[in-house]
C-alpha positions in Angstrom: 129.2 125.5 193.0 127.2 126.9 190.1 127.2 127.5 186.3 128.3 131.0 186.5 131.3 129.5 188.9 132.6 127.8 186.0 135.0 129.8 184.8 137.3 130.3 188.0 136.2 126.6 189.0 138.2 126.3 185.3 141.2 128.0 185.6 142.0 126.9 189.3 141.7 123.0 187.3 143.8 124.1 184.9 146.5 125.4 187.5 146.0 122.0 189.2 147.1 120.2 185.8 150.1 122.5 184.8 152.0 121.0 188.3 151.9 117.5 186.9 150.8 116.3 190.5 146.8 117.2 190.6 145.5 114.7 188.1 146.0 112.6 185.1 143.8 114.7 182.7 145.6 116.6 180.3 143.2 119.0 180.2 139.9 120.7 182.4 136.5 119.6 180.9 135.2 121.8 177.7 132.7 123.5 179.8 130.3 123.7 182.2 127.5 121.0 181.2 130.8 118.4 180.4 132.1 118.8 184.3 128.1 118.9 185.7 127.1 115.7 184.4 130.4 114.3 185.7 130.0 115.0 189.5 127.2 115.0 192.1 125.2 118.1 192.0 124.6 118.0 195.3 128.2 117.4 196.2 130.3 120.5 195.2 131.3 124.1 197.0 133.5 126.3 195.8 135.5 128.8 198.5 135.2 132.6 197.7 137.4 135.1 198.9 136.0 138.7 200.3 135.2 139.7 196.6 133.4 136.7 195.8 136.6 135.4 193.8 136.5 132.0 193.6 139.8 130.6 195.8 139.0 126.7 195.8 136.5 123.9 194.9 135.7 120.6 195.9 133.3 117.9 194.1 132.6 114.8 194.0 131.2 111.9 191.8 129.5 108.6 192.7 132.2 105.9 192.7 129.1 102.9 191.0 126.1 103.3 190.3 125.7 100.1 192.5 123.4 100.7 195.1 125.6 99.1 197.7 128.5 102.2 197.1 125.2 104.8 197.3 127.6 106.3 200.2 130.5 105.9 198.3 132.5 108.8 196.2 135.1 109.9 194.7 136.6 113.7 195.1 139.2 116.2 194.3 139.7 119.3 195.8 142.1 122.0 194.1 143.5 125.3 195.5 143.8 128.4 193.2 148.1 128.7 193.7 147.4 132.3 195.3 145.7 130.7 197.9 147.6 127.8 198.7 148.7 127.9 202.4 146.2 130.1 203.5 143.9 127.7 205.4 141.3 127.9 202.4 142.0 124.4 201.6 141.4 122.9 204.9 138.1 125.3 205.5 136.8 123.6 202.4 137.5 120.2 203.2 136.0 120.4 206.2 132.7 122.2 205.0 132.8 119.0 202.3 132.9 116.2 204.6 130.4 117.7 206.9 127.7 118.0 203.8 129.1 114.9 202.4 127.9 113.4 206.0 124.6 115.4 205.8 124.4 113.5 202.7 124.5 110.0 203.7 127.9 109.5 202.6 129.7 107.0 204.7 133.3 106.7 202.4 135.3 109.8 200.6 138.3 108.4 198.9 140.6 109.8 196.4 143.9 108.5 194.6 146.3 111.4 195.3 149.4 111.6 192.6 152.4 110.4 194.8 154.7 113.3 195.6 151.5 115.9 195.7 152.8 116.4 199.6 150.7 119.0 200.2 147.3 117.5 199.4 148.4 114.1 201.4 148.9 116.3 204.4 145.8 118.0 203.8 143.7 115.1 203.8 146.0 113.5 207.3 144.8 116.9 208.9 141.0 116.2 207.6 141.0 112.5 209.1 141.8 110.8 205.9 144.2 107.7 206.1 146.1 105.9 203.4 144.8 102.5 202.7 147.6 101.9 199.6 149.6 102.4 196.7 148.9 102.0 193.4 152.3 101.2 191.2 153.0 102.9 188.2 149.0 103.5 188.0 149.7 105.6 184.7 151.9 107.5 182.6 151.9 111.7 182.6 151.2 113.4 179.7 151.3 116.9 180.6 153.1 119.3 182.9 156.9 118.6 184.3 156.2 114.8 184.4 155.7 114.3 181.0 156.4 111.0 180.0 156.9 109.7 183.4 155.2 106.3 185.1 153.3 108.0 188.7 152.5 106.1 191.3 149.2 106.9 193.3 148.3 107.2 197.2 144.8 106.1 197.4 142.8 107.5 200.7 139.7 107.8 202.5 138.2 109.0 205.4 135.0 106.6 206.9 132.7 109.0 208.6 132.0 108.5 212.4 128.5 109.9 211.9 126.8 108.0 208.7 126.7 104.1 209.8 128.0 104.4 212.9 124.7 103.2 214.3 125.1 100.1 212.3 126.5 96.7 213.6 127.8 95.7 210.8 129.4 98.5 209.3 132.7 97.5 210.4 132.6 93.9 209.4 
């Protein structure tokens, strides 16, 4: 993902908020430098159709700044509606863990809006668990749950290649 993906990257975010189950954020970033400085440059691909349209994006952002989390983040993923159940989603994923690996990162977890079915099974599919539930986490201010108290699904998937070697990764 680059600069002059920015607008797509934008308006597939955007899409993502009007269904009330992608994120909390009422709105996308104001522009490019706002969501750059906000995720790991080295930790973002977008997923381009034929005609070098933009169909999905995936980033991530350092979850401390602790150097014990180094190979620790946080990501979202979003689908452009078009594309959803296509197989672009899962393609992405997939190319993200495998760089997120080649990256040293040993945890990707999300908090997924309970109810966004479709990105829980994604992530199942991808090797991602659920390791809880956070109650009532926060309100909704846009989209069809306006007003409403949402619960959220938190997830991750441990890689099997970054640590694996180490005793006590486990413990």
């Amino acid at each position: 993902m680059v600069a002059a993906d920015w607008p797509e990257v934008e308006a597939i975010y955007r899409a993502g908020i009007a269904t009330g189950r992608a994120t909390f954020e009422p709105a996308p970033p104001r522009d490019w430098a706002t969501f750059d400085a906000s995720r790991r440059a080295d930790l973002r691909l977008v997923a381009a159709g034929a005609d070098g349209t933009v169909l999905a994006w995936a980033a991530a952002s350092a979850v401390s700044s602790r150097e014990v989390y180094r190979g620790v983040v946080e990501h979202s993923i979003y689908v452009h509606p078009d594309a959803a159940g296509t197989g672009v989603g899962s393609r992405l994923l997939a190319a993200f863990v495998e760089l997120t690996e080649a990256r040293g990162v040993w945890t990707v977890q999300s908090a997924v809006i309970a109810g966004n079915t479709a990105s829980l099974r994604l992530h199942e599919r991808a090797g991602f668990r659920v390791v809880g539930r956070r109650e009532r986490i926060a309100r909704m201010t846009t989209g069809p749950l306006a007003g409403t108290w949402c619960d959220t699904i938190l997830i991750e998937r441990r890689s099997a290649v970054v640590g694996a070697d180490d005793p006590e990764a486990t413990t």
